[in-house]
Each structure stands twice: as structure tokens, then as C-alpha cells.
C-alpha positions as CSV (number, residue, x, y, z in Angstrom):
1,X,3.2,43.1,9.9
2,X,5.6,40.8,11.3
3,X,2.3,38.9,13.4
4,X,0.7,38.5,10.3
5,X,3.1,36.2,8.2
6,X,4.0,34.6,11.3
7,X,0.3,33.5,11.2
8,X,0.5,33.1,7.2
9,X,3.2,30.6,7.7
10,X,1.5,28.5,10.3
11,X,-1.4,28.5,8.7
12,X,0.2,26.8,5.8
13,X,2.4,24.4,7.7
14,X,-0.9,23.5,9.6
15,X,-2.7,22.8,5.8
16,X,0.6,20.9,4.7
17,X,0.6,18.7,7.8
18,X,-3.4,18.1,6.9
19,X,-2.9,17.4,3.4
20,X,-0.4,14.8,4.5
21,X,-2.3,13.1,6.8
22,X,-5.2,12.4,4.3
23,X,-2.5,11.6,1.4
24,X,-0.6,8.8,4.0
25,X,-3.2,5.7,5.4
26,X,-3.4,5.7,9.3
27,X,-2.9,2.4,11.1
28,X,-7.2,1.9,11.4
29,X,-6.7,1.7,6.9
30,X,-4.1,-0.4,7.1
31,X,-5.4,-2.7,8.9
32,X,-8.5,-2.8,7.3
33,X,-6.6,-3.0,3.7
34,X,-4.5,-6.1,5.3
35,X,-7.9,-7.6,6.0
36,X,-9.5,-7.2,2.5
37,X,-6.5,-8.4,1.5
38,X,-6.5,-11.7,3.7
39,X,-10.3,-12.5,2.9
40,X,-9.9,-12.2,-1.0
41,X,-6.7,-14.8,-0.5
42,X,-8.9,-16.8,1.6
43,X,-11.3,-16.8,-0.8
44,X,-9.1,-17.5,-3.6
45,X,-7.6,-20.4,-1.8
46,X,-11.1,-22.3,-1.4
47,X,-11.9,-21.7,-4.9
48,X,-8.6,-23.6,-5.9
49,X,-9.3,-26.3,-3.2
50,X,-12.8,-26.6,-5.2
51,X,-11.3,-26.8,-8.8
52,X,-8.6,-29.3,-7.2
53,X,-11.7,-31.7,-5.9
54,X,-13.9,-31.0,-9.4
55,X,-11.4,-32.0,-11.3
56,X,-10.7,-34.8,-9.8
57,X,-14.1,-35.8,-9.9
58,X,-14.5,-34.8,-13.9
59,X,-11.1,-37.5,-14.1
60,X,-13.2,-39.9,-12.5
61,X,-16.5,-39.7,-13.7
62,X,-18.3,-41.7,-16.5
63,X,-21.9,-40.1,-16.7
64,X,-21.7,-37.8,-19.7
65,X,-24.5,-35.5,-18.2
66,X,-22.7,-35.5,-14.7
67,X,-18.7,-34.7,-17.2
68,X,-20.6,-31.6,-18.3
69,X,-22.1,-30.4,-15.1
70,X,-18.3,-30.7,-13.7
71,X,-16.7,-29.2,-16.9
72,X,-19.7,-26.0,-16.3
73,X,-18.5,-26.0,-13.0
74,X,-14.7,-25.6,-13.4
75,X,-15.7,-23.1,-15.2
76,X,-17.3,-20.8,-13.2
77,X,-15.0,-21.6,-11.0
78,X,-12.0,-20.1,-13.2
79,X,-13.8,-16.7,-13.7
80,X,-14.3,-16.3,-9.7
81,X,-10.8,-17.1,-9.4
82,X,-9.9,-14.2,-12.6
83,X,-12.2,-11.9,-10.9
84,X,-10.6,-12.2,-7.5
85,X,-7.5,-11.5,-9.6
């Protein structure tokens, strides 16, 4: 009797342990969270680099047509940027 929940209580330190281990990330998730995490910065930075350079050109330009086109474009540029959050 004794054998038996010796073998009871293993078995359910051995099922904690596992349920741990899948509830905690391991180093290979973490470093494959850090690097989602760096590309979506990097992404986010080069669309503010491109709304910095379209605005300035919408400041500078004087074709109407060309005002609009920039004006379309910062704001597509806005919603990548809110989707990236």
C-alpha cells in the first residue's frame, strides 16, 4: 500500500513539474518573442521615418494633385503605424 502512494505522489509531482513547464516560456520563446518584438519596432520606426519625409514634402509642395497623393499617403501611413500598435 505504502508503494502505491509513493507512486501516486510522484506521479503528480511529475504532472505539476509538466504543467509548469508548458505554463513558463523556455529560453528558445523568449527569444523568439524578443525578436517579434524587435521587427515590429523596426517596422514602426521606418514608418515614422516615412511620415517624417511625407510631410515634409506635403509642407513643400504646390501641385494640388501631388498635396493629395501625400495627404492619402500619410494616411495610410497612420493606420500601419495604429495597427503595429
Amino acid at each position: 500500500m505504502a508503494r502505491g502512494w509513493d507512486s501516486k505522489s510522484i506521479e503528480e509531482q511529475m504532472d505539476s513539474f509538466s504543467r509548469e513547464r508548458r505554463a513558463t516560456p523556455g529560453p528558445r520563446e523568449t527569444v523568439r518573442r524578443s525578436s517579434d518584438e524587435a521587427e515590429r519596432l523596426r517596422q514602426r520606426e521606418m514608418l515614422a521615418l516615412s511620415h517624417r519625409r511625407v510631410t515634409r514634402e506635403l509642407e513643400s509642395a504646390t501641385n494640388e494633385r501631388y498635396r493629395e497623393y501625400l495627404r492619402r499617403s500619410l494616411a495610410a501611413l497612420d493606420l500601419e503605424i495604429v495597427k503595429l500598435g
